[in-house]
C-alpha positions in Angstrom: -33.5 23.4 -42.2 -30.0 22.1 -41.0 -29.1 25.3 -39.5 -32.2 25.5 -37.7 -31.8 22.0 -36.5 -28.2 22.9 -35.4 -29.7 26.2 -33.6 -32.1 24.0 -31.4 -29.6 21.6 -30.6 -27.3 23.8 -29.2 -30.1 25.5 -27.1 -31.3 22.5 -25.8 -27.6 21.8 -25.0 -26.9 25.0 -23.3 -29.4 24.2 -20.8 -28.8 20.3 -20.2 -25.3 21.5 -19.6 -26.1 24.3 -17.4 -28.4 21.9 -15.2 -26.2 19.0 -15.1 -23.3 21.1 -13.8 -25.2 22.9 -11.2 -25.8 19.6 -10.1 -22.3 17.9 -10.5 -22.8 15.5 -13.1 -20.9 14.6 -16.3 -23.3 15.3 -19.8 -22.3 13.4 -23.4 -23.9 14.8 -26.2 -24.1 12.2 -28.8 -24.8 13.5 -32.6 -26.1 11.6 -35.3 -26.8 12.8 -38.8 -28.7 10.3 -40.7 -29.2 12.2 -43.9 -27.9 15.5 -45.4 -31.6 17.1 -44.4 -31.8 15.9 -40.7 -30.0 16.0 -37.8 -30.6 13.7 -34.2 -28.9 14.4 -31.2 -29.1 12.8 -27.7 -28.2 13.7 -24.5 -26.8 11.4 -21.4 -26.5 13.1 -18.1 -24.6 10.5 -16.3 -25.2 9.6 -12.6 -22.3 11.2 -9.6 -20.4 9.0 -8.4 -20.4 8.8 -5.0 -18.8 6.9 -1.8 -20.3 3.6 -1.5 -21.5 3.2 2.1 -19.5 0.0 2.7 -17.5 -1.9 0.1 -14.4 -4.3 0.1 -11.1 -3.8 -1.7 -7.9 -5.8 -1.5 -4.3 -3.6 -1.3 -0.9 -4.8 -2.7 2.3 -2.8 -1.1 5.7 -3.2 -1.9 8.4 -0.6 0.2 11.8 -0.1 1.5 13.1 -0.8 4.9 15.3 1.2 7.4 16.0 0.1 10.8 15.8 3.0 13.3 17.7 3.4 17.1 20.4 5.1 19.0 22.3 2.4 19.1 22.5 0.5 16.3 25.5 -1.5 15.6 27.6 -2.0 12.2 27.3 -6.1 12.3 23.6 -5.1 12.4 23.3 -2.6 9.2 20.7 -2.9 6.7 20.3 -1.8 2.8 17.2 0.7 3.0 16.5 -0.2 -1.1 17.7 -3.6 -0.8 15.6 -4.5 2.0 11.8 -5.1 0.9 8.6 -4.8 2.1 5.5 -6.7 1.1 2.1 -7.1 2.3 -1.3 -8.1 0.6 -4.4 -7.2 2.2 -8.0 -7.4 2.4 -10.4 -4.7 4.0 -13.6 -3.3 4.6 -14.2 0.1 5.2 -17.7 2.2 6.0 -18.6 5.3 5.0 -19.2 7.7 8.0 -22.5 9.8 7.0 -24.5 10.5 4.3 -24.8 10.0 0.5 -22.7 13.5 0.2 -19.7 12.2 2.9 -16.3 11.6 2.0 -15.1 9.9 5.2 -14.6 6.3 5.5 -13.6 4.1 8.6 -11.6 0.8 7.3 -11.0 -2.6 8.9 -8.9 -5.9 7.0 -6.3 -8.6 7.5 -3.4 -8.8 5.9 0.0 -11.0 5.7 3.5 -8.7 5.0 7.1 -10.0 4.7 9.7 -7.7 6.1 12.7 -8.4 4.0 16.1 -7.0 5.7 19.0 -7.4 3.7 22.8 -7.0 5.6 25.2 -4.5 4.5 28.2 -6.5 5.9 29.0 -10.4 5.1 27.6 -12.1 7.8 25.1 -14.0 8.8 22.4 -13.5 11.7 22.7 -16.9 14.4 21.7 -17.7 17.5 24.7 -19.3 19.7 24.0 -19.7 23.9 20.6 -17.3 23.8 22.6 -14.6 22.4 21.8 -13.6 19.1 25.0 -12.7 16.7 26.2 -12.0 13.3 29.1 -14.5 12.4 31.0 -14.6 9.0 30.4 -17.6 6.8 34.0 -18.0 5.5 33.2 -17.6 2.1 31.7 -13.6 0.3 28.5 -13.5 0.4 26.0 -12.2 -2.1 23.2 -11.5 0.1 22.7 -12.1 3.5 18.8 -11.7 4.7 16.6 -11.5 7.6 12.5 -11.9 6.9 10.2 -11.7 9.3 6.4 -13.3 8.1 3.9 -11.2 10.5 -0.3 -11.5 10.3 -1.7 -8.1 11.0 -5.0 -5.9 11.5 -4.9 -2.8 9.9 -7.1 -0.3 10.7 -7.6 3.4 9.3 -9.4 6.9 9.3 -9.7 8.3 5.3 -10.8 10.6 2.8 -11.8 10.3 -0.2 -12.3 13.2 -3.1 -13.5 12.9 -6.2 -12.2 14.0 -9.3 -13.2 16.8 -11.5 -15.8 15.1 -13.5 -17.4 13.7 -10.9 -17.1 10.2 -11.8 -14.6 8.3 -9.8 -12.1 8.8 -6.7 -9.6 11.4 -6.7 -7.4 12.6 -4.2 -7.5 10.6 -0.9 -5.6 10.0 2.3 -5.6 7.7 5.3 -4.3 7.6 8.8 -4.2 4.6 11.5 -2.3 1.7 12.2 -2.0 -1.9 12.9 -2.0 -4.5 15.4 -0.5 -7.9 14.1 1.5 -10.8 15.5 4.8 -12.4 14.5 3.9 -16.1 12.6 7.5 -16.8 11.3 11.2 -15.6 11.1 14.4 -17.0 8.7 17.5 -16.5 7.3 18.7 -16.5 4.1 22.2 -16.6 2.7 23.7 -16.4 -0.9 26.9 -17.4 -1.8 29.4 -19.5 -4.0 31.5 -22.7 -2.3 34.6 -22.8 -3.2 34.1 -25.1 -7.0 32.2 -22.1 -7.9 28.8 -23.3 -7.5 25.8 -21.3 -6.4 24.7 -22.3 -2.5 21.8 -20.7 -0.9 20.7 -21.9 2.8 17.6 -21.0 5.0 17.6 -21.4 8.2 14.2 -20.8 10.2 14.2 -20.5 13.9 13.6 -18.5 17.3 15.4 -15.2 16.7 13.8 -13.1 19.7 11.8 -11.2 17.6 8.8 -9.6 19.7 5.8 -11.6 19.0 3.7 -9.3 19.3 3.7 -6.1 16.7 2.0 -3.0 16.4 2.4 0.6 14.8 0.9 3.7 12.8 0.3 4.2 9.4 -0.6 7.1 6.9 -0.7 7.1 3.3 -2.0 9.7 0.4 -2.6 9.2 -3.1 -4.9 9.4 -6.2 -7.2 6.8 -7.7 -6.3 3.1 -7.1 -2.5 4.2 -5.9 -1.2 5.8 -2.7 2.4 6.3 -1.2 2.5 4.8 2.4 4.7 4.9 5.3 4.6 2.7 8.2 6.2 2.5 11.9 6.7 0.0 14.5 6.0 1.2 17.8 7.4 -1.7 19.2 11.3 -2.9 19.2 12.2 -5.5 16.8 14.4 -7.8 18.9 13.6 -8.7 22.6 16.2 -7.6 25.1 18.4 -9.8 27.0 19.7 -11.4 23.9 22.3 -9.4 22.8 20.5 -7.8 19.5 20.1 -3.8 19.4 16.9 -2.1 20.3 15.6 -1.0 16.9 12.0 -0.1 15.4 11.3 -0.6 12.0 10.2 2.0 9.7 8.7 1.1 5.8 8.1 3.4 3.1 6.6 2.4 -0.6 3.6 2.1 -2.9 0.8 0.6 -2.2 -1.9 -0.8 -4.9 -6.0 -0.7 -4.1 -8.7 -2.2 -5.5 -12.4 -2.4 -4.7 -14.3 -5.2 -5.3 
């Protein structure tokens, strides 16, 4: 009797599993034996997942920083992996097509910090409309320049899905931004001379190009993707002495849907 139970069971499952994978979908099989002479099983052919046709997700990045230009000056060097990137996001993004599609067309806001960190002891000022990098007197343990920037990113992506057919797998995206400069400061780090810890901020006009626009890609897996973005624009405006140099990020970024 329990073979024969165990026989039809495993026919019924050949062909639940053969249907349920000509049609993508995962398949439990659930057994339950409630006594020694009889056997229950139950099958669960789970639904596909598939790209919603609009939904909202929220993106966390964090990167590293390089200034790129011909003419970039030593005074005006940045650390790449001391300098940081962060941005937090919000977005909405479409689905292009049908129920089967796997593009998307996304839209959000989001607020990033570019974090630039000097290589040399000096600190960024403004003296006459001419922007310069003047030593402090004292060694300093970290001398910074952030700029605070509102943006609009936008995007063209993909999205896969993994091999059972129940979430995202493999994806990529490609687009840019538009955004506009809200803030810029410096920051210095250093001990006076009794030995105590001093930091000062100074925020001000450091002829940084108000308005800010570039391109972006990224490709990942899941909820994670690596990222790269690049200004288009220059960083500094001309006329005031500071090199004519576009920023370039690259880091991880963190997504979410709602």
């Amino acid at each position: 009797m329990l073979k024969n139970a165990w026989a039809v069971c495993l026919f019924i499952s050949t062909l639940c599993g053969g249907h349920v994978a000509a049609q993508k979908m995962p398949a439990d099989t659930i057994w339950r034996k409630y006594s020694k002479d009889s056997v229950v099983c139950e099958f669960y052919a789970g639904e596909p997942f598939r790209i919603p046709k609009q939904e909202f997700y929220l993106t966390f990045d964090v990167g590293a920083i390089a200034w790129t230009g011909a003419s970039l000056p030593a005074d005006f060097s940045i650390k790449p992996l001391n300098s940081g990137f962060y941005a937090l996001g919000w977005h909405s993004r479409w689905r292009l097509g049908g129920e089967e599609a796997h593009h998307m067309v996304s839209l959000g806001i989001e607020a990033a910090w570019y974090n630039h960190v000097f290589e040399k002891d000096l600190r960024m000022e403004v003296q006459n409309e001419t922007l310069l990098m003047q030593p402090l007197g004292l060694p300093l343990k970290r001398s910074k320049f952030t700029m605070f920037q509102g943006s609009l990113p936008f995007s063209y992506q993909w999205h896969g899905i993994d091999k059972n057919n129940n979430r995202r797998g493999w994806n990529f995206s490609v687009g840019g931004f538009v955004g506009y400069g809200l803030a810029d400061y410096t920051k210095v780090v250093y001990e006076d001379t009794n030995g105590y810890k001093r930091k000062e901020k100074r925020t001000g006009e450091y002829f940084t190009k108000a308005l800010r626009y570039g391109v972006a890609a990224s490709f990942g897996k899941g909820d994670w993707q690596l990222f790269a973005r690049y200004h288009l624009q220059p960083v500094f405006e001309s006329g005031h002495g500071a090199p004519e140099v576009q920023t370039f990020v690259v880091g991880l970024r963190l997504q979410r849907a709602e």
